[in-house]
C-alpha positions in Angstrom: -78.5 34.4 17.7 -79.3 36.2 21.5 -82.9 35.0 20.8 -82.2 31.5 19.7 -79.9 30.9 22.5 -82.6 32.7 25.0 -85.4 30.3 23.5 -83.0 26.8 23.9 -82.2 27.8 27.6 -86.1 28.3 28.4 -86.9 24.8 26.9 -83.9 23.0 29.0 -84.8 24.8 32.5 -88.3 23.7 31.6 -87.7 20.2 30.7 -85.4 20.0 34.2 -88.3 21.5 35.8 -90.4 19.0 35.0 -88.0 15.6 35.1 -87.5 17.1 38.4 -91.2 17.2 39.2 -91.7 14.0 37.2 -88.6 12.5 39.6 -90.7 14.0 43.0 -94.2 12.5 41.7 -92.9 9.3 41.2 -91.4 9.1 44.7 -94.6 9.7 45.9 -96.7 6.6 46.8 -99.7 7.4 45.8 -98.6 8.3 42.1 -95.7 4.8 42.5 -98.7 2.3 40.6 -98.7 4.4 36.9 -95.2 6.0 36.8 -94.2 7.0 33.4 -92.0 10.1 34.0 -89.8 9.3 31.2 -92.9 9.6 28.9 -94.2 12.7 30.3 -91.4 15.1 30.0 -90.7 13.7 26.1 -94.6 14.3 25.5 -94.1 17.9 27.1 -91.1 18.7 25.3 -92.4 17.7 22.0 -95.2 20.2 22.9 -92.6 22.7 23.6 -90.6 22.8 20.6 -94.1 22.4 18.3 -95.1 26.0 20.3 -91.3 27.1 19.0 
């Protein structure tokens, strides 16, 4: 169960890491023409759990 629990914590601080890096690049103006940060971080989680 320890492990499990261990494993679900690592995949939500990684997928706040990167909505939160998502949220920053999209703020940015030079990435503002082809946001998608909503797409990204469900592409990167998918990849996450498949590595799981």
């Amino acid at each position: 169960m320890n492990n499990k629990l261990r494993v679900s914590q690592i995949i939500i601080a990684l997928c706040l890491i990167t909505l939160i890096l998502n949220i920053g690049l999209a703020q940015t103006p030079v990435a503002s023409p082809k946001r998608k940060p909503v797409n990204n971080t469900k592409e990167i989680t998918i990849v996450i759990t498949k590595d799981l």
